[in-house]
Structure formats: C-alpha cells, structure tokens
C-alpha positions as CSV (number, residue, x, y, z in Angstrom):
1,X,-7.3,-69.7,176.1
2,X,-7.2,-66.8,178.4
3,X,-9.2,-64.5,180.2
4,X,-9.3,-61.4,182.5
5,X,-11.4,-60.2,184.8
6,X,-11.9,-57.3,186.9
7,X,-14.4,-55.4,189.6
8,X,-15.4,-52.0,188.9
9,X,-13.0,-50.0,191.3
10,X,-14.5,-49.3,194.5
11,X,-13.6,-45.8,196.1
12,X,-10.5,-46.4,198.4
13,X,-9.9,-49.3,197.2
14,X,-7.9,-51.3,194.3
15,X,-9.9,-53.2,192.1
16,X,-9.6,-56.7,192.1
17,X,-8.5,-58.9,189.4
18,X,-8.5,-63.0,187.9
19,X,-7.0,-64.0,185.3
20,X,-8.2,-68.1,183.9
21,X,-6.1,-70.0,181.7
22,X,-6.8,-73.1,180.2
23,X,-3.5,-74.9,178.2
24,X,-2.6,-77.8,176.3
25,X,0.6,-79.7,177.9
26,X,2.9,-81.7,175.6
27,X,1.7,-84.7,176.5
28,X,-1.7,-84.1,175.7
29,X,-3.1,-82.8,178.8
30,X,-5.0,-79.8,180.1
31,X,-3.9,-77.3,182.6
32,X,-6.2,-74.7,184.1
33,X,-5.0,-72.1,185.9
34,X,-6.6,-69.3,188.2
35,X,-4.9,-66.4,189.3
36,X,-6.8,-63.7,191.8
37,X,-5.3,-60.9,193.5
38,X,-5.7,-57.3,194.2
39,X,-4.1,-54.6,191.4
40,X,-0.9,-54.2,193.0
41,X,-0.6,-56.4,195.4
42,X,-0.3,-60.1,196.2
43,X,-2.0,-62.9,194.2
44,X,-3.0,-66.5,194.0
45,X,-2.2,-69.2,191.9
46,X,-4.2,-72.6,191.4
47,X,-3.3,-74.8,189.1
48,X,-5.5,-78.3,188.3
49,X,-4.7,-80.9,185.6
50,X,-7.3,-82.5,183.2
51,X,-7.1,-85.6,181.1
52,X,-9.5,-84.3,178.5
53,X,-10.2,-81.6,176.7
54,X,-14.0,-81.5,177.8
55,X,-13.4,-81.9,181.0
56,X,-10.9,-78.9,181.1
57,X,-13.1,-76.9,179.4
58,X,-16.3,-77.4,181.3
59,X,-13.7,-76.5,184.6
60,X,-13.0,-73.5,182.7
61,X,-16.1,-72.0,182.0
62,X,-17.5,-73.0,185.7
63,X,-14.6,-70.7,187.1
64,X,-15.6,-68.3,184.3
65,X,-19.1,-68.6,185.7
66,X,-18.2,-68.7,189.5
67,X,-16.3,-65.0,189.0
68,X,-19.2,-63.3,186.8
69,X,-21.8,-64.7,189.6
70,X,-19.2,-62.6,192.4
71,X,-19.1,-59.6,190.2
72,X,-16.2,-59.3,188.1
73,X,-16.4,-58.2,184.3
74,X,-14.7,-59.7,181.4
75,X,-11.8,-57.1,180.4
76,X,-9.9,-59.6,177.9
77,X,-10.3,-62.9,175.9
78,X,-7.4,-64.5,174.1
79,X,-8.1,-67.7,172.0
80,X,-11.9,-68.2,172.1
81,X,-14.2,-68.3,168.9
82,X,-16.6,-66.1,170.5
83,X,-16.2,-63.0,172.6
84,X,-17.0,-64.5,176.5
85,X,-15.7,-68.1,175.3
C-alpha cells in the first residue's frame, strides 16, 4: 500500500510532500515507511517494523491521520480497496 500527500503550494514556497508505505517482508512482517520533504529538496525517511498485519495497519492509517490533521491532501493511493484506504 502507498500513499501521497501534498500541501497546497504556498506562494514563494515549494509545496511539501509525504509519501506512507506500508509492505509485507518475506518473512511475514510489516514495514511502514514515511517519507517527508520539500518538492525538490531534501527528505526524510522512517522506517518501523511490525509483527502483525493489524498492528501495521492501524500505524498506517494514524500517520495517514496525523498528515490530513497538519494539512496535507491525498494526491495518490496504490493498493487500497477504497479511495483514502
């Protein structure tokens, strides 16, 4: 599962951006990772490790949650059964 978000460009500046990612490891784990940055500049990457798939998942949509709450917009889903996961 991924997804993008973005702010609405402010004037003067470049927008800022986060991309969440939630996958599946070969051993049956669960890797979320969140990457935020600026369009064009640097980013950062967190990664955190999860047992189950709920777990993950719950981790997931709170940083989906956390990012909506601070004003970003949902640009892109990949892999979700609805629209906003």
């Amino acid at each position: 599962m991924h997804l993008y978000l973005q702010t609405p460009p402010a004037a003067g500046s470049a927008p800022r951006n986060c991309r969440i990612a939630l996958e599946q490891d070969l051993l049956g784990g669960w890797t979320l990772y969140r990457e935020s940055g600026t369009e064009g500049g640097r980013a950062t990457l967190k990664r955190e490790l999860y047992l189950s798939r709920d777990d993950a998942l719950a981790a997931f949509e709170h940083a989906r949650d956390a990012q909506i709450k601070r004003g970003f917009k949902v640009m892109i889903t990949q892999g979700f059964d609805s629209p906003h996961g």
